[in-house]
N, C-alpha and C positions, 0 to 999 in steps of 0.2 A: 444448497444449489437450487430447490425448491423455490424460494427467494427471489435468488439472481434471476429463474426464468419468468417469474410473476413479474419484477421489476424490470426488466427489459427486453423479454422474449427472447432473452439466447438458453438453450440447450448445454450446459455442461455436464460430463459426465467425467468420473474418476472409478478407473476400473486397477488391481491391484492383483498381478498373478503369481503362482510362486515360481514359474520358468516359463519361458517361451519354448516351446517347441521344436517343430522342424521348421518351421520360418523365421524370418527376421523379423524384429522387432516392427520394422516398418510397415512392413504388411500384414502382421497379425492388428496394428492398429488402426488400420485399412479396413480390416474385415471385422472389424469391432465396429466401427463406423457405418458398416451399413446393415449389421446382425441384428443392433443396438439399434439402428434406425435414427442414430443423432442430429439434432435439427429438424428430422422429415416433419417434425409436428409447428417446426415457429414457421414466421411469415416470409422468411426467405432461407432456410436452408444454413439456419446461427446455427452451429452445433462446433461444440471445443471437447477434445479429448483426453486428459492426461491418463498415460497407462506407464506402468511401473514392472520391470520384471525385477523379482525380489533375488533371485537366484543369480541373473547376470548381472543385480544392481545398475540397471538403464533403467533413463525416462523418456519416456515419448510424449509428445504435445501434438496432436493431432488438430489440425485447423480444418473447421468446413467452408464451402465456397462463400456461403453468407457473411463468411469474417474476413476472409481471405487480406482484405481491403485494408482492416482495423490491425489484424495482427497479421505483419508480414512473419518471413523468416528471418529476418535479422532479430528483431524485435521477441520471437520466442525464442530465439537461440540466446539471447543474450541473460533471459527468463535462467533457460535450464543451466548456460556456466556459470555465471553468476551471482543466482540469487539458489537455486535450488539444490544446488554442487553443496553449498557450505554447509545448508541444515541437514542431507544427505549424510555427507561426511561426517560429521556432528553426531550421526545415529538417531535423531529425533525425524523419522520419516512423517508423523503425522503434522508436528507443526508445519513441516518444511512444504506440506500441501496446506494446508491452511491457510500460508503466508500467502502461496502461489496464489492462491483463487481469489486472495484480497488484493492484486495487484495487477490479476488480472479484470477482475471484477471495477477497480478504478476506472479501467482502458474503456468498459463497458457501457460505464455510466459518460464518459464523459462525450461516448459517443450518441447519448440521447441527449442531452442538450444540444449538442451540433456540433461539437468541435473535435476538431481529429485527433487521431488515434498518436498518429506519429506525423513527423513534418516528411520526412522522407517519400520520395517518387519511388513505388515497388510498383514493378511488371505482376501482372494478376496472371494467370495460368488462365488456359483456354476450361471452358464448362464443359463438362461431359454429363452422360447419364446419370455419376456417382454424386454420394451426398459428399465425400470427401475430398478435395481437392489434390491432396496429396503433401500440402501444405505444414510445414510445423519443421519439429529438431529433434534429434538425437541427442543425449549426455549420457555416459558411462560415468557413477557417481563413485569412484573407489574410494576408502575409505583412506585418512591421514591422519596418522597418530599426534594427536595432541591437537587438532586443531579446534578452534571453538570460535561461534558466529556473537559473542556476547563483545559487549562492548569494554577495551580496555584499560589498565589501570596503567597508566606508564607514565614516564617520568617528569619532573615538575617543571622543566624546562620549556616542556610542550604545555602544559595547561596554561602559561602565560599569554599564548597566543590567543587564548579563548577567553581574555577576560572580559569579566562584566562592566557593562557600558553606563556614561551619563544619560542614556535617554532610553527609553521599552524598544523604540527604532533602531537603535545602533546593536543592543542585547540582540535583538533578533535577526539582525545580517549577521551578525557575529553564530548565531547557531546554525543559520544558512549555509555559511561557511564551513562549519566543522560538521553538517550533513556531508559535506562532500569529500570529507578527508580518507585514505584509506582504511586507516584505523582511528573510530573515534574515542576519547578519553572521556571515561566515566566520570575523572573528576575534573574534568572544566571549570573554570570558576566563572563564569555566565551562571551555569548551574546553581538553582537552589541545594542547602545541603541532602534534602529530601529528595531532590531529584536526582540526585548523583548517587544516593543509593539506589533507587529504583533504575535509571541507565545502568550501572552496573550489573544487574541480572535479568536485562532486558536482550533476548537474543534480536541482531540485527543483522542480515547479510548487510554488503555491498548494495545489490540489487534492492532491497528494501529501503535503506538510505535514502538510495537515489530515488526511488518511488515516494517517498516523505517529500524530498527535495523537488521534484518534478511537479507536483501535485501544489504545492506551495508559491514556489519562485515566480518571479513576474506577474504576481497577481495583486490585484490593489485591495488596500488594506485600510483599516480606521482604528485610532485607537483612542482609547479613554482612562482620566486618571479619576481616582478616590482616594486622595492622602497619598500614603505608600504604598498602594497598588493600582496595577494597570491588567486591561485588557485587550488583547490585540485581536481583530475579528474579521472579517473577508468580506470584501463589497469583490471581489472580481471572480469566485468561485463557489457556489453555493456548497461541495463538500468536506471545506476543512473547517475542522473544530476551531475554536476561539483558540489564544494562547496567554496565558495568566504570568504577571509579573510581580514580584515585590525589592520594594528599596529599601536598601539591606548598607547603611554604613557609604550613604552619599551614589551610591550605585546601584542599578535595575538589573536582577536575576531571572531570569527564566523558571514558572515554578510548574514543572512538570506534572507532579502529584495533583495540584489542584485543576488540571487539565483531565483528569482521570478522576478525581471526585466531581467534578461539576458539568461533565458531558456525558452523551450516551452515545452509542453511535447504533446504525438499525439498516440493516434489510429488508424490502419487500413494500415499501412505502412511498411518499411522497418525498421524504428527505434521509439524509444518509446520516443525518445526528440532530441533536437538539441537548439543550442546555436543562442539567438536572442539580437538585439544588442538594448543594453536599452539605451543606451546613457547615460552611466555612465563613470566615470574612467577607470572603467577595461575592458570596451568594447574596449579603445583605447590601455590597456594596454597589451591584450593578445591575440589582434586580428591576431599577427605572428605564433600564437601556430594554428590556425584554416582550415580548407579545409572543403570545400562545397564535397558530399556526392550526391549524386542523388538530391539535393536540400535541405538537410540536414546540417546543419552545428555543423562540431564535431572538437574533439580535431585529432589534425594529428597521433601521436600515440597511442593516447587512444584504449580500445576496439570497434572497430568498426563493429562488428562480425553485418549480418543484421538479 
């Protein structure tokens, strides 16, 4: 969180109690917000809260007026039912904030470059003396037996619809596509076989998906071949990693793994990832395409916006 404030002057804080009190959740996160003093120290009053009561199993998301703008209430409500509910439920409370603050942390970045948060017109609340607006959501996260946010194995009938394409372009609308599906199939056959193990014990809400999907979709893109594999890399968004392909039997797979050996990703910098050499194939394959960056290493024409 140290980080996120150095890289874009917002304030977040995550507070974890074992009950609330004689107040509401709502107002105990009120009075955390100005106890705690969040945002009083950025340049307009950025300050985001998530507090957690362990006992009534609620999340609050606390918005200060400096964000008001960026995160409406639609947009963290939609945070706490559907992306925070699953890992909740799940019993994994620490990833399930870790995930949060990587999705909210996108929203952040994307508002230093310039471009907004959400497309939606939200009514902002009138400014008062308080740092906190009053802004954010409630979710009661109960628990559901058997449920799990990992990605699933289901029947062969559905991975048909995910197959792997003649071209690294058509592969990659095809995994656009199954970002978006309710439940997605670990064994896709877009998928490298490597990567369909690692989707398989990759937890994903809903809500994460769609933050993959979001963060991606409608952005322009360039790609490059070497023999049997491909690199697909972002001229319209300087935060998404490259995406690594191999042709596999006349057809272009998705190879997930080598997206995880051969990127890093970083907080607190001028860029949100850069390309690390895994010592694979296509480390040696596309290492012409690359230039170091203040110590960064990107694609040479990709977006390199910092």
């Amino acid at each position: 969180m140290d980080n996120i404030a150095r890289e874009s002057d917002v304030d977040v804080r995550i507070v974890i109690v074992p009950r609330v009190a004689a107040k509401t959740i709502e107002q105990t996160a009120v009075d955390l917000f100005e106890e705690l003093q969040i945002g009083g120290g950025t340049g307009d009053r950025r300050g985001l809260l998530i507090l957690y009561d362990m006992e009534g199993k609620r999340l609050k998301v606390e918005v200060g007026y400096g964000l008001e703008a960026h995160f409406p209430d639609a947009f963290i409500s939609y945070l706490a039912h559907d992306h925070a509910r699953m890992f909740f439920e799940s019993g994994d409370l620490s990833l399930g904030l870790r995930l949060m603050l990587r999705l909210l942390q996108h929203r952040i970045r994307e508002a230093v470059i310039g471009n907004d948060f959400d497309p939606r017109v939200v009514e902002r609340l009138e400014r008062s003396g308080t740092l906190s607006g009053g802004a954010g959501a409630t979710a009661t996260m109960w628990a559901v037996a058997g449920m799990t946010p990992r990605a699933a194995n289901i029947a062969d009938a559905t991975t048909r619809v995910f197959n792997a394409k003649d071209t690294p372009e058509e592969t990659y609308s095809t995994y656009l596509e199954w970002l978006g599906q309710p439940v997605r199939d670990a064994n896709a056959d877009f998928l490298t076989p490597g990567s369909r193990l690692f989707v398989g014990g990759l937890p994903m809400s809903r809500a994460y998906a769609d933050f993959i999907f979001l963060g991606e979709y409608g952005k322009s893109f360039r790609t490059a071949k070497s023999g049997n594999l491909a690199v697909l890399y972002f001229t319209g968004t300087p935060f998404v990693s490259p995406h690594f392909f191999v042709k596999d039997n006349g057809k272009w797979r998705l190879d997930l793994v080598a997206e995880v050996k051969n990127t890093r990703e970083y907080t607190g910098g001028v860029y949100t990832w850069g390309c690390h050499n895994g010592g694979d194939q296509y480390t040696t394959a596309f290492a012409p395409l690359l230039v170091n960056i203040r110590g960064y290493i990107r694609f040479t024409d990709g977006d390199n916006r910092q």
